[in-house]
C-alpha positions in Angstrom: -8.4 -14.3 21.6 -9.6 -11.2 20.3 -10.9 -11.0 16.7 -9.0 -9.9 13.9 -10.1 -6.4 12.4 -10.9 -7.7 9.1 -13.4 -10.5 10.7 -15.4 -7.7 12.4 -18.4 -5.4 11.0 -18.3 -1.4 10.7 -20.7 0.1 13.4 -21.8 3.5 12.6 -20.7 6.1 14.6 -23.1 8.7 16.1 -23.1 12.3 16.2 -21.7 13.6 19.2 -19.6 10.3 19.6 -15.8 11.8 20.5 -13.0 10.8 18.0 -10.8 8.1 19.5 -7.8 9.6 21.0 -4.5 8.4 21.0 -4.4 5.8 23.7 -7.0 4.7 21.5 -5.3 4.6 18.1 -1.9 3.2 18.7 -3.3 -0.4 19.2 -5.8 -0.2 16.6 -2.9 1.2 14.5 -0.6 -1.3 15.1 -2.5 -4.3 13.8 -2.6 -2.3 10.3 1.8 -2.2 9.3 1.0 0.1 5.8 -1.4 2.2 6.9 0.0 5.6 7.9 -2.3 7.4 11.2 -2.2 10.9 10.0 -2.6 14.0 13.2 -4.6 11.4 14.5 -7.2 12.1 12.8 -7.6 9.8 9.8 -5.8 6.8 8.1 -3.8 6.9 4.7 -2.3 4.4 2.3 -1.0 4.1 -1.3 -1.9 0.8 -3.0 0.6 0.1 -5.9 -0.4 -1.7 -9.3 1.0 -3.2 -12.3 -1.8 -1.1 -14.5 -4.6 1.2 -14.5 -7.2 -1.9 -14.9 -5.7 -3.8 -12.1 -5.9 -0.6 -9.8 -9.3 0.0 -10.9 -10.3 -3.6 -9.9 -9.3 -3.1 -6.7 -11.1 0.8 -6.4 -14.5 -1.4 -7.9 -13.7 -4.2 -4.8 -13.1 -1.8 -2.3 -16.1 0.4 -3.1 -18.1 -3.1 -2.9 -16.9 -3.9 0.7 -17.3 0.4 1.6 -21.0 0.1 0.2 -21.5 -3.4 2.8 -20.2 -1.1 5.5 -21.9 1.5 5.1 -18.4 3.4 5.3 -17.1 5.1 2.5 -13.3 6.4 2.0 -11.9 8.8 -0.2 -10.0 6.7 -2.8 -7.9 8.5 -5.3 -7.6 6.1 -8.6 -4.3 6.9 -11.1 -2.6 4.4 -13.3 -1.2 1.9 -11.4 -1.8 3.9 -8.0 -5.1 3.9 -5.2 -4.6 6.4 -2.5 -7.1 5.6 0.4 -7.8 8.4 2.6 -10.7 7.1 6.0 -12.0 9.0 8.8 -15.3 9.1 9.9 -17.1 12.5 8.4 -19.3 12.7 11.1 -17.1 13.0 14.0 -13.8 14.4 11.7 -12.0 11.9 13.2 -11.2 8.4 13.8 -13.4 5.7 14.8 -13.2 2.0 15.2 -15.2 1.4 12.3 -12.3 3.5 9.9 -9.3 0.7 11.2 -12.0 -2.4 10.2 -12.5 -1.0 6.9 -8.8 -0.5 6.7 -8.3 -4.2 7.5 -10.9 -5.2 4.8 -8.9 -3.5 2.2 -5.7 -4.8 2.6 -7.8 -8.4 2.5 -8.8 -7.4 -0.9 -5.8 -6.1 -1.7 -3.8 -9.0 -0.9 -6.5 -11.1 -3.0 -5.7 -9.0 -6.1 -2.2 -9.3 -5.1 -2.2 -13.2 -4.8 -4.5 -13.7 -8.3 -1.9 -11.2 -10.4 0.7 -14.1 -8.8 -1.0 -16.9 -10.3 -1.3 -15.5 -13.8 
């Protein structure tokens, strides 16, 4: 059974490693449903909130788990709203490590998710 993306760990990607091509990204993409693949070259979803503090929470979360990666996205914070924008900057492209990253952040989002449910 292979391992889920979220279970896995970032690998840094080296210089002069090819971005993954499409063959490449259309299994990858398909374990992650709300994640948009963008001219296959980088990965975009919009994380809704009840409130700013809420979507803030999560953009504090998410910068934890970017930190432990070593893999750091472009988040866009706006009342209510996180826009996550990942691609690895040193390939301009897509790598592996961008679609676990993207895993890990709908786990964190789906905690936030689940603890505004029990309030």
């Amino acid at each position: 059974m292979t391992q889920h993306l979220a279970d896995r760990t970032c690998e840094p990607c080296r210089g002069g490693t090819p971005p993954l091509g499409p063959d490449q990204i259309r299994p990858l993409a398909a374990q992650l449903p709300h994640w948009q693949v963008v001219d296959d070259h980088h990965l975009a979803r919009e994380f809704r909130f009840p409130d700013f503090a809420t979507a803030l929470a999560f953009v504090n979360a998410a910068g934890g788990e970017a930190e432990i990666q070593d893999h750091h996205p472009d988040l866009e914070l706006s009342w209510g709203r996180v826009g996550v924008k990942l691609y690895t900057h040193k390939i301009d492209g897509l790598a592996e490590a961008d679609f676990i990253l993207a895993a890990r952040m709908d786990r964190i989002w789906r905690a936030h998710e689940s603890s505004l449910a029990n309030r």
